[in-house]
FIMIZA-536432 format. One record per residue (C-alpha): residue number from 1; x, y, z. Coordinates in Angstrom, 3 decimals. Layout:
<recs>
+-----+----------+----------+----------+
: pos :       xx :       yy :       zz :
+-----+----------+----------+----------+
: NUM :        X :        Y :        Z :
...
+-----+----------+----------+----------+
</recs>
This chain:
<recs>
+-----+----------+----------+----------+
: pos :       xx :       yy :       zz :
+-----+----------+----------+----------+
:   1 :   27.353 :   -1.567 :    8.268 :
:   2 :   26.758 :    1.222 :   10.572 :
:   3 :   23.793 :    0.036 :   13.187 :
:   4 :   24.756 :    3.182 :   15.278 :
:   5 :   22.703 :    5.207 :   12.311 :
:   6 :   19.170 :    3.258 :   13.582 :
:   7 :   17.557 :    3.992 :   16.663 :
:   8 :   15.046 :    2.464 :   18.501 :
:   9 :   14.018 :    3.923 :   21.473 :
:  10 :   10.968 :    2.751 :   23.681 :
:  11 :    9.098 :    5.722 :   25.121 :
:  12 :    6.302 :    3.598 :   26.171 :
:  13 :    5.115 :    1.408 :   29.450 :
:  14 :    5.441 :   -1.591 :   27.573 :
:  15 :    8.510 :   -4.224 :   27.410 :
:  16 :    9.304 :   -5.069 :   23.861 :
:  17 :   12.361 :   -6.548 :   21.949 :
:  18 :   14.434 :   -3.596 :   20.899 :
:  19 :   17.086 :   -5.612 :   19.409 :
:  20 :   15.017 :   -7.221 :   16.976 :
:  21 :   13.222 :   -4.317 :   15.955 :
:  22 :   17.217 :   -2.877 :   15.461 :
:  23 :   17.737 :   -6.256 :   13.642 :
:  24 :   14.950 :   -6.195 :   11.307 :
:  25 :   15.814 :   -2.341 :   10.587 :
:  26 :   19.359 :   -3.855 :    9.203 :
:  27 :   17.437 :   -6.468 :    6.859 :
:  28 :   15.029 :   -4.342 :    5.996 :
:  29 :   17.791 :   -1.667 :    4.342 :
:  30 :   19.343 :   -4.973 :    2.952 :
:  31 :   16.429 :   -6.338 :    1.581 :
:  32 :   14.908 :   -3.556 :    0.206 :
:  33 :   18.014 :   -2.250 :   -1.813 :
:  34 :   18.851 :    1.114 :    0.542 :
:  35 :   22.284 :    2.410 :    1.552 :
:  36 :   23.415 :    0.591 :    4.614 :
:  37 :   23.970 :    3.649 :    6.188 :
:  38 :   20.408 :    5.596 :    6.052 :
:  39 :   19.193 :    7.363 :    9.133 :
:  40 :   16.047 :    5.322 :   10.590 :
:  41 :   14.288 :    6.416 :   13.983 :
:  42 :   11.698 :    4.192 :   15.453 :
:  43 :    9.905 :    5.273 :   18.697 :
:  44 :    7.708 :    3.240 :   20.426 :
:  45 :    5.196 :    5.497 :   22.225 :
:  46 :    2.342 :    5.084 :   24.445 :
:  47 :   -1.533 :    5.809 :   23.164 :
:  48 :   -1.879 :    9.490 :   24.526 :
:  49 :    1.255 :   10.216 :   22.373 :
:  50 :    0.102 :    7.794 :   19.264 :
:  51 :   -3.214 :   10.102 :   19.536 :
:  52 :   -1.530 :   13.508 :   19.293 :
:  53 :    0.832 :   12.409 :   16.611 :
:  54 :   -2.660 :   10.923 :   14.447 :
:  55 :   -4.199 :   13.953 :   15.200 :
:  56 :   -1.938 :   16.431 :   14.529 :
:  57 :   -0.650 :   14.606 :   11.340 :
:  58 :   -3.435 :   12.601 :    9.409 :
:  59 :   -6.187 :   14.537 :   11.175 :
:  60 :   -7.893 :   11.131 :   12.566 :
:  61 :   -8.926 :   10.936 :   16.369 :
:  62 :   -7.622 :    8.257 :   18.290 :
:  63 :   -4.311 :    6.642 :   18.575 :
:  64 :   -3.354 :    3.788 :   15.793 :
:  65 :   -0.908 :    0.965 :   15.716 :
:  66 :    1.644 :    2.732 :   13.467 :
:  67 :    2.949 :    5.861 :   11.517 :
:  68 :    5.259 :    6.883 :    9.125 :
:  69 :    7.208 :    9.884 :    8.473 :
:  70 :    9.863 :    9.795 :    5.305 :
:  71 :   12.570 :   12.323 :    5.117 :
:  72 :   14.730 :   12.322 :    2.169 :
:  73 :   11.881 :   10.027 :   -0.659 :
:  74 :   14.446 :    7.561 :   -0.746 :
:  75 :   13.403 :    4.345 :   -3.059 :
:  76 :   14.458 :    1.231 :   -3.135 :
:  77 :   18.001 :    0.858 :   -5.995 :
:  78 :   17.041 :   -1.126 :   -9.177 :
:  79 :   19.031 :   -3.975 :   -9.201 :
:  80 :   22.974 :   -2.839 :  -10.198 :
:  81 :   22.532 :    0.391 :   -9.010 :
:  82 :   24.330 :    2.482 :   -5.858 :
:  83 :   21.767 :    2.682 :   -3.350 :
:  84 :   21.519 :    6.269 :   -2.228 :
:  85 :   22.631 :    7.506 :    0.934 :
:  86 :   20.313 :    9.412 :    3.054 :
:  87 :   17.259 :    9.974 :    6.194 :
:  88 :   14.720 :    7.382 :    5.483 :
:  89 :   12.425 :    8.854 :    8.300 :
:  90 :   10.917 :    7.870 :   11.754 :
:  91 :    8.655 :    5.415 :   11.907 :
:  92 :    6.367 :    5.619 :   15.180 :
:  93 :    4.340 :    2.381 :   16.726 :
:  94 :    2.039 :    1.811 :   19.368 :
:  95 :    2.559 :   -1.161 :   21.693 :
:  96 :   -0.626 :   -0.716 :   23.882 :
:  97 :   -2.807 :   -0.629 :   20.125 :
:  98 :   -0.394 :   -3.606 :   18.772 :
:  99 :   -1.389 :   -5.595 :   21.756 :
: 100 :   -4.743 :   -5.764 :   21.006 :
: 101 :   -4.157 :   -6.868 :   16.909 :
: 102 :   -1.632 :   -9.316 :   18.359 :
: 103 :   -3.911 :  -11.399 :   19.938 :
: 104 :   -6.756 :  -11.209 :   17.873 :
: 105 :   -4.284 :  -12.112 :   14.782 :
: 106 :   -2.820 :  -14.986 :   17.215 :
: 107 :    0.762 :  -12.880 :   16.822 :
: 108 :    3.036 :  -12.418 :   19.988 :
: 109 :    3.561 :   -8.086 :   20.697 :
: 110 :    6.674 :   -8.326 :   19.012 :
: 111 :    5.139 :  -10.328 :   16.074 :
: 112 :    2.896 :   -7.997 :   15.715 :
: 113 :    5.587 :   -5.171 :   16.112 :
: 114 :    7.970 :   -6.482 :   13.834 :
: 115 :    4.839 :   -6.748 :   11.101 :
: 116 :    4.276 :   -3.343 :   12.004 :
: 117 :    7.623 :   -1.665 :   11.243 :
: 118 :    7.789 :   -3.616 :    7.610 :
: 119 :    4.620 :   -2.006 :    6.913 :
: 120 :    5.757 :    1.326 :    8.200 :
: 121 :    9.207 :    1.229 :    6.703 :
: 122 :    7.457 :    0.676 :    3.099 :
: 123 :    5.772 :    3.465 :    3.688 :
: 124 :    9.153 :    5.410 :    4.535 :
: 125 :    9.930 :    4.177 :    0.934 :
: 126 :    6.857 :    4.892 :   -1.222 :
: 127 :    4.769 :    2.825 :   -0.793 :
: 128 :    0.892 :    3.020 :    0.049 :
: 129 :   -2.277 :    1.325 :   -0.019 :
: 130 :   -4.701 :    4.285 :   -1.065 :
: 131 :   -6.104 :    2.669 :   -4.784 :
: 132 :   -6.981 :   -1.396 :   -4.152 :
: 133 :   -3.905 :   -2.095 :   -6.593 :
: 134 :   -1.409 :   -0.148 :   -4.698 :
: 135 :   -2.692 :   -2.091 :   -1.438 :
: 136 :   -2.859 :   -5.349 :   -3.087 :
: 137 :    0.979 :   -5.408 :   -3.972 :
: 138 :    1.978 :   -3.550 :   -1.148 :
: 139 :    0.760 :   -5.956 :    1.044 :
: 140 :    2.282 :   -9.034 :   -1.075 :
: 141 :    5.648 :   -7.302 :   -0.702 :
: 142 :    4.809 :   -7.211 :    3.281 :
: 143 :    3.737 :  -10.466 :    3.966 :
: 144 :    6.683 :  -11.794 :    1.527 :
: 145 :    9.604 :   -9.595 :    3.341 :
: 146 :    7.923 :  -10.730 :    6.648 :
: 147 :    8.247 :  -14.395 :    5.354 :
: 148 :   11.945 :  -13.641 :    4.736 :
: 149 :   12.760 :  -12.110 :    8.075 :
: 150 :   11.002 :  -14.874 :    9.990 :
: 151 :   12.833 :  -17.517 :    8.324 :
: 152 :   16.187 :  -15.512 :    8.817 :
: 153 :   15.548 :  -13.671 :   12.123 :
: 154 :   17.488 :  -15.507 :   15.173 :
: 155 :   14.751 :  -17.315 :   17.921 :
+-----+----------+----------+----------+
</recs>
């Protein structure tokens, strides 16, 4: 497995745990049936940069907690099948905006983080929340792959 083909890099003011968020983009691949060796990007950025990037791309003011940008529509293999090989996209999160969430869902920053990127990474992969059935089994898929990574992730 190739790690050196996810990045995270931290572009904001705020200290967060890299090498999970680089551990959870490993299980994530795994779990979610992609070619070990996809391209990933995530960026943590600070709000001014958050703002610009909602702006200029889903033409909402304001910064958010978390965007998405897919590359090559990869989707997840059916079960028996090669998983294809490709970019999966960047995924771009907020720290300063996740701070807030995180304590008003009772979730540490890199709880809240690590929430975050699953949500983001489905996105990468096809999956949205636009009609209330699309969001209701998107968001059973993210709180069970979040279950899963908690129970596996290292303390």
């Amino acid at each position: 497995m190739s790690q050196s083909l996810i990045s995270v890099t931290n572009d904001s003011d705020t200290a967060c745990d890299l090498e999970a968020l680089g551990r959870l983009a490993v299980f994530l691949l795994d779990r979610l049936r992609l070619h070990p060796d996809c391209e990933l990007a995530i960026t943590l950025v600070d709000d001014q940069r958050m703002t610009d990037l909602h702006v200029e791309w889903m033409d909402e003011p304001g910064p958010t907690d978390v965007l998405s940008f897919p590359m090559d529509e990869l989707r997840s293999a059916a079960e028996g099948e090669v998983p294809e090989q490709g970019i999966v996209g960047d995924i771009a999160m907020c720290p300063s905006f996740a701070a807030v969430q995180a304590a008003e869902k009772g979730r540490s920053l890199d709880e809240e983080l690590q929430f975050l990127m699953i949500h983001g990474f489905l996105h990468l992969i096809g999956h949205d929340h636009q009609e209330l059935e699309d969001e209701v089994l998107m968001f059973a898929l993210q709180d069970l792959i979040l279950a899963e990574w908690l129970n596996e992730a290292p303390a």
